[in-house]
N, C-alpha and C positions, 0 to 999 in steps of 0.2 A: 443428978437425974440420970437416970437408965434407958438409955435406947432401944429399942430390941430391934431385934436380927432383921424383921421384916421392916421397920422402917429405914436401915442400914440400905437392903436388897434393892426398895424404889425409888429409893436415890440414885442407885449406882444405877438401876435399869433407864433413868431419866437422863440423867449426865451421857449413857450411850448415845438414845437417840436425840440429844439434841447433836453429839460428834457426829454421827450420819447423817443430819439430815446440814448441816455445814459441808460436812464432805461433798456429798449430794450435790449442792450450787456450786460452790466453787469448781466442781467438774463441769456440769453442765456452762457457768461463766467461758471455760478454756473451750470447749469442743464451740461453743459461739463462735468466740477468736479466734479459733483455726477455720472454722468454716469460713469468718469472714476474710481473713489474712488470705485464704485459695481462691476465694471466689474472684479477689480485686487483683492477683498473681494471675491468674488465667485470662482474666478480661485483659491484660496488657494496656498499654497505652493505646487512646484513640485515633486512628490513621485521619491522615492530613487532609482536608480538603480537596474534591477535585478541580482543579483549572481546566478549563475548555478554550481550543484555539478552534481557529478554522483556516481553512483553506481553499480555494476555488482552483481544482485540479486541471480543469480545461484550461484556463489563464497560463497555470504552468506548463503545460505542454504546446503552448502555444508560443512560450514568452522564452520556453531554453532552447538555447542554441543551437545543440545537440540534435534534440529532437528534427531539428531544422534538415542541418545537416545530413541526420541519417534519413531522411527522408527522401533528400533531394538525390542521394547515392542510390537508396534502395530504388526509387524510381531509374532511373539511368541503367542499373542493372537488368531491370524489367522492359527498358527499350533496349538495349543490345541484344536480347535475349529472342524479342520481336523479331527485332531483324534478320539475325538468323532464320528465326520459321520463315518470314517473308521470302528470304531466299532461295528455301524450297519449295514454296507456293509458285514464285518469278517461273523456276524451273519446271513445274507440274503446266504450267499455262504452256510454254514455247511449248513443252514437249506435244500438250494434246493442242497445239495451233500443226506440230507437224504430224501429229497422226491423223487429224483431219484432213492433209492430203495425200495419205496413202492409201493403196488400195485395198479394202477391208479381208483381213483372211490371208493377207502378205507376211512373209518373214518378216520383212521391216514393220509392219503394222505391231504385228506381235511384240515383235522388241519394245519398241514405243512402249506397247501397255502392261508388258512386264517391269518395263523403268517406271509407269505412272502410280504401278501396283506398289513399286518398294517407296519410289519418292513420299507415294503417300500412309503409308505404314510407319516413314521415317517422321514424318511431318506431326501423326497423330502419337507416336511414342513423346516427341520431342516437347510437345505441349503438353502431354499429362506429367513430364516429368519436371518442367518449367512449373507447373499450377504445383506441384508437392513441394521441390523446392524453394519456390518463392512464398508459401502459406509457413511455412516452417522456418524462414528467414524474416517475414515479418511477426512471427511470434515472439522468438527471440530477442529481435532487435526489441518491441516494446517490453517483454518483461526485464529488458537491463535496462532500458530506460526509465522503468515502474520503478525496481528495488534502489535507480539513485537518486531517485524523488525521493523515496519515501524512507530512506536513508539520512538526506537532509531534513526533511521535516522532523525525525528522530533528533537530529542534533539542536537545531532551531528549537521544537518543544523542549525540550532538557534545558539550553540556555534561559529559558523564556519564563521554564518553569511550568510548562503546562504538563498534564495528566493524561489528558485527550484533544484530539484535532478531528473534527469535524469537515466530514465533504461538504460543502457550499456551492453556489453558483450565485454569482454577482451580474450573469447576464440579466439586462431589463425585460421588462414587462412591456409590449407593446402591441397596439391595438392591430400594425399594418402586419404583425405577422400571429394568425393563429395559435401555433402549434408552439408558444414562445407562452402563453398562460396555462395551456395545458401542461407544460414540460415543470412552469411554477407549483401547479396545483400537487402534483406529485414531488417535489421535492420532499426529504425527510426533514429539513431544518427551514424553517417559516424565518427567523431570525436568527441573527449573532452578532453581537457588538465588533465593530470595525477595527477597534483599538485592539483586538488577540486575533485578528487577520494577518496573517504569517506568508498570503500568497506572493508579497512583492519581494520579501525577503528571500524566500527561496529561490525563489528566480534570478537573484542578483547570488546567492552564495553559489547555485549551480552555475551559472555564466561565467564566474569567478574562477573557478576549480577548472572546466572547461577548457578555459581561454586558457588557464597555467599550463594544462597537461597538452596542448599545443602550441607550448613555447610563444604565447602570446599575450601584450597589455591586458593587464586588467580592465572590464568593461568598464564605464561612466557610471555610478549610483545610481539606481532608480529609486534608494529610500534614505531616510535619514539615519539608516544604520550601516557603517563602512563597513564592505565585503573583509572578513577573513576566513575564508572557510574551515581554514587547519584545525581553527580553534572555535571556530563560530560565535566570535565576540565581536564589539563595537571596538573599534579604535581607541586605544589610549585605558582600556580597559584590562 
């Protein structure tokens, strides 16, 4: 039998496009796979859960030492300081007890109120610069005492595992004092589970570190987890 040319031609034209239209998916199958292969590459693995601690920050500035301590200094500082002004008040008073008996428009009167002029110029220098220096001394002293709380709570969450720590306030709710439901009502956290309350702990690793760095015992436990601060671990751990 004899083929001719033209049935030869839509053969060969047929065998092309089925090679195309194979080519065709199997491309479009790969460019799928790489879209999908980038998309699950870029997404990355899913981050970790957060953990939430809390903490009752008044408790701790109440309950470290320190705090204590610089308080009881910064006051003291602020009555020495007193007393000096007093001294020139003391002085301001004899003085005008004795220009009270001289005779008005006397040399001596004059002197007197030229000493009351400076005593008291010295008096009002000396307490604007008592109020600057001592605003600027209790700044200070609480932001070093802020960044070594919140220093240990860094360490304590990390141990602990938590993500976030939370301000709280464990003061009660009570009827004989007003301004104690109001102070509730505005809180930013209504609840938090007691078991990720980190306040006693930090209190005991700052009292710990404290007491060290004044060449003194370790305090007595307040919780069932043994002070180490160096490392912020439980004993035997």
């Amino acid at each position: 039998m004899v083929v001719s040319s033209r049935a030869v031609a839509a053969v060969s034209l047929g065998l092309i496009g089925v090679m195309a239209l194979a080519s065709s998916s199997q491309g479009q199958q790969q460019d799928v796979a790489v879209r999908k292969t980038t998309t699950q590459s870029a997404a990355g693995p899913a981050p970790a859960p957060a953990t939430f601690g809390s903490i009752d920050m008044t408790a701790v500035f109440k309950g470290y030492d320190k705090v204590k301590v610089s308080g009881e200094e910064f006051k003291a500082a602020v009555m020495l300081k007193k007393k000096d002004l007093m001294g020139i008040m003391q002085q301001m008073q004899q003085e005008s007890e004795s220009l009270a008996k001289m005779t008005p428009g006397s040399s001596d009167a004059l002197k007197i109120e030229d000493k009351l002029t400076q005593l008291k110029a010295s008096n009002e220098a000396g307490r604007e610069q008592a109020e600057r220096e001592f605003a600027l001394r209790e700044a200070e002293m609480l932001a070093t005492l802020y960044k070594e709380i919140q220093s240990m709570v860094t360490r304590v969450a990390k141990f602990r595992g938590m993500t976030y720590v939370l301000r709280v306030s464990n003061d009660p709710v009570t009827g004989s004092d007003p301004n104690s439901a109001m102070r509730a009502i505005e809180r930013s956290v209504v609840y938090a589970d007691t078991t990720n309350d980190i306040t006693k702990e930090v209190v005991q690793y700052l009292n710990a570190e404290y007491s060290k760095s004044r060449g003194g015992a370790t305090p007595k436990a307040t919780s069932s987890v043994t002070p180490n601060p160096a490392s912020v671990k439980p004993a035997g751990n």
